[in-house]
N, C-alpha and C positions, 0 to 999 in steps of 0.2 A: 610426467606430471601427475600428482595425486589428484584425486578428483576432488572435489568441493563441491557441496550442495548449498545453497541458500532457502532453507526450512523456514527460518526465522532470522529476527536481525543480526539475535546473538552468533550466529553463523561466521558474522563477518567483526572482527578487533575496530575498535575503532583507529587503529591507522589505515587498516584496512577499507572502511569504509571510506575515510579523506583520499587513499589510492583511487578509489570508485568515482566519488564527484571531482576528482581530479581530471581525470581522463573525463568523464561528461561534461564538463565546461569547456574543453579543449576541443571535444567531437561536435559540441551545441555550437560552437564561436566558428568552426568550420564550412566551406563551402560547402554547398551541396555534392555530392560525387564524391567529398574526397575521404572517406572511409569505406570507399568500394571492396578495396586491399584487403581489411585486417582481417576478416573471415572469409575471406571468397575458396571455393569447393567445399564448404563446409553445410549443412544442414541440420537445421534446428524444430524440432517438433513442440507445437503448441496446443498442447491437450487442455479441451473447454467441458467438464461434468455442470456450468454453469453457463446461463446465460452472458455475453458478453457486447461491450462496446468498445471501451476505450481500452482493455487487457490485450483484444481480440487485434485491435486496429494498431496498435501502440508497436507489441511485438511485432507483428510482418511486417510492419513498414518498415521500424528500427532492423529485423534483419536483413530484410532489401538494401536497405541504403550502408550495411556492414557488409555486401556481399556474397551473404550467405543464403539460401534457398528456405524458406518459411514454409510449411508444412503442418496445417490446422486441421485436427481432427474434435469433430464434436461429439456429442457421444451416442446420438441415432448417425451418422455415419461411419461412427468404427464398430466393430466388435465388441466393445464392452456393454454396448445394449442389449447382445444377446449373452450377456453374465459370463463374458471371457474375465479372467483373473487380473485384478493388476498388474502383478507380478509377472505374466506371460505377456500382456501387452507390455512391460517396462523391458521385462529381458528383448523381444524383438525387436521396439523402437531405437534400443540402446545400442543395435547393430545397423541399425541406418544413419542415426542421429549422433550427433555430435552433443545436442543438448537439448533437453529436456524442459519446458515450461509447462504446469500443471496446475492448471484452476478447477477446486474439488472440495468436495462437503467433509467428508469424517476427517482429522487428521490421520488418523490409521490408514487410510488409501494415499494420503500424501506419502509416508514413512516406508508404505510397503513400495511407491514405485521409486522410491527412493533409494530403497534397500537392494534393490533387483535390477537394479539401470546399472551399466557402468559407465555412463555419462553422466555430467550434473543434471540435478533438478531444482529448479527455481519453483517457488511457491507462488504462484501466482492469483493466490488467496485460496483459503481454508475456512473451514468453520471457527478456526481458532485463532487464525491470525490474518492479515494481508500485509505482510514485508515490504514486498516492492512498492506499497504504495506509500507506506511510511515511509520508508527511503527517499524517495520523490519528494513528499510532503518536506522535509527535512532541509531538502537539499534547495526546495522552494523556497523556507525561508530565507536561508542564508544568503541566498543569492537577490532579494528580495532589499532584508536588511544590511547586507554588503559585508557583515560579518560573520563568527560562528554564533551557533544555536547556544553553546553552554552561559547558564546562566539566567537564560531568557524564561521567561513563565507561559506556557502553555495552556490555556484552558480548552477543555474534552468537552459539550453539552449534548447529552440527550441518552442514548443507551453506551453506558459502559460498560456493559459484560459485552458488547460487539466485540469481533475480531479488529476493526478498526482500533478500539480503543484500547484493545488489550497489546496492540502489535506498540501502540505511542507508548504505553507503560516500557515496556525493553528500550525503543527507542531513549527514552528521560535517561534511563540507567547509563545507557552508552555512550550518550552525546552530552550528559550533565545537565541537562536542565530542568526547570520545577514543573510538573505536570498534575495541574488543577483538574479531578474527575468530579463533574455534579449531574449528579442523577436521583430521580425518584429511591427511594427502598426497592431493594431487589433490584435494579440496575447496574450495579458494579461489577467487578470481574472475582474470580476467586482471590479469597481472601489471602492466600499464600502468595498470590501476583504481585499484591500491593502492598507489602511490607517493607517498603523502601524509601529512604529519608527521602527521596525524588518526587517520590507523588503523595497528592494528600487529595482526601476524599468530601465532600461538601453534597449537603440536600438543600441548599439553597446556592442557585444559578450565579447571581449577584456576587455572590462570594467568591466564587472562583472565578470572575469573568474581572473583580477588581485589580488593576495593576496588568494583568495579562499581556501580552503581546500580540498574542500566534491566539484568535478564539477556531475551535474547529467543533463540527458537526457532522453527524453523519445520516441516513434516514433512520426511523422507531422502530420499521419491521424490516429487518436484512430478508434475502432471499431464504425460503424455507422457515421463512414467520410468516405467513400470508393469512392464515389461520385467524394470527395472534393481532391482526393488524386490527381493530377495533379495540381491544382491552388496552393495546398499546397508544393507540391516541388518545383513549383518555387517562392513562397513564400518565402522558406528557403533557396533554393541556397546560398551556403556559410558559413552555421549557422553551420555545421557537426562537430561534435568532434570530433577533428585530434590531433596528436602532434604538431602543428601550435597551435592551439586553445590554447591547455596545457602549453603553455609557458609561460606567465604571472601570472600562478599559482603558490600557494607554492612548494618550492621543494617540502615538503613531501606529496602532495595533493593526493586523490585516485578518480577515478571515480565509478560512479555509473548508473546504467541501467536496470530500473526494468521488462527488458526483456516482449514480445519476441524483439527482433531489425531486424531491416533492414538496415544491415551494407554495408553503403558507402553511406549512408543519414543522419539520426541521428548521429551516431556515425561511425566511422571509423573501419576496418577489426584489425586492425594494434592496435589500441589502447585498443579496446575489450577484443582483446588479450594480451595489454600490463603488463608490471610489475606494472603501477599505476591501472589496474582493481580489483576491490573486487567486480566485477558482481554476480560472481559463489557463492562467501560468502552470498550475498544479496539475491539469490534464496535459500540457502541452511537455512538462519534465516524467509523465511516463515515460515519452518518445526515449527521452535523450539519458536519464539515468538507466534506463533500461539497459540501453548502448553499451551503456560502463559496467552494469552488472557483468553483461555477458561476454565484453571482453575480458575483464577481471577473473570469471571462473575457465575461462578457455586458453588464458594466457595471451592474449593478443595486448599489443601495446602500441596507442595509438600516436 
């Protein structure tokens, strides 16, 4: 079997991804125990250069309940604290591990254990992108609205050059649907990202939040803005998804927040909590798309 990485979404065709939440709704609708089988003697390493919760918890559980043996290293307990290469931590892991999951800052450390592994590597966020979690988000919908994503209108609010908002840009491409970014100036992603009839770009909230379905949010300062976390809140003053915001959206619209949040900036206490949230559905389909990822690059068929 050829190996397959999932870098990013374009990684995966989109029949290919419908293969993925195929098998995730079949593994999600199952009893507990019963995808003991599909990787059992298998072991899979979950490399954390980032703080974690739900990446952290999501993977080992998912490969517990696949079977397979979870093996989390952070990066004051392995080696690469004291400036071992990627590359040599990727070639060795790649001779224990069956696969790879990697949550990490520069893209070029994602690429290089990618290059050097001869097991897959799942991205399990970058400075440039977070895959798995748009996968999930996506898959949340659908399953949500009971049918596919193409078509639907999407609205992005608060920092769009994030890896979140840059990973939902590929996502619109792949799965066809309109993807509304609205941000301050200086908030978008490169200009070469977003040149596709999919997405379109708005400096007023209102506007892109009219008609919508899917409103998502993410926090002002990602990990490794902390610096920047005061210029950024007054940056976005006013940007918060409130039920103000929600107004202009479909009635049947849901929110989305691929957590943790800091509510009463990004998003509101009130709405978080509201009847339009599937926050809580959206961490709980890390688990189980996850499942489908990593059977899908390993071959396993559930």
């Amino acid at each position: 079997m050829t190996k397959r990485d999932f870098l990013s979404l374009s990684d995966l065709s989109l029949t290919e991804a419908r293969d993925v939440f195929a098998m995730t709704a079949k593994m999600k609708a199952a009893p507990k125990g019963a995808t003991l089988g599909l990787l059992a003697g298998r072991a899979i390493a979950v490399v954390l250069e980032k703080a974690s919760t739900r990446t952290r918890v999501s993977f080992e559980v998912g490969i517990a309940q696949l079977g397979a043996h979870p093996i989390t290293l952070t990066t004051d307990g392995s080696q690469i604290a004291r400036g071992e290469p990627i590359r040599d931590t990727a070639r060795v892991l790649a001779r224990y591990c069956d696969l790879i999951a990697f949550r990490t800052f520069a893209t070029t450390r994602l690429v290089e254990m990618a290059e050097f592994s001869r097991a897959p590597v799942i991205n399990a966020l970058s400075d440039d992108g977070h895959p798995v979690q748009v996968l999930c988000d996506v898959f949340t919908v659908e399953e949500h609205f009971g049918e596919k994503i193409a078509g639907k209108k999407v609205a992005f609010i608060g920092d769009c050059s994030s890896n979140m908002a840059r990973s939902w840009v590929e996502a619109a491409r792949i799965f066809d649907f309109h993807l509304a970014l609205a941000a301050p100036e200086g908030y978008f992603p490169p200009e070469n990202e977003t040149r596709d009839s999919h997405v379109s770009l708005h400096r007023d909230a209102a506007e892109a939040v009219r008609g919508a379905d899917v409103v998502n949010t993410d926090v002002w300062a990602s990990m490794g803005q902390e610096g920047e976390a005061e210029k950024r809140r007054r940056a976005f003053a006013g940007w918060t998804v409130d039920e103000r915001m929600m107004e202009p959206a479909a009635g049947s619209a849901i929110v989305l927040h691929c957590l943790p949040a800091h509510r009463g900036e990004e998003i509101a206490d009130a709405t978080i909590e509201g009847a339009r949230s599937r926050v809580w559905d959206q961490a709980e389909n890390r688990l189980h798309v996850q499942k489908g990822l990593m059977c899908f690059l390993l071959g396993a068929k559930p």
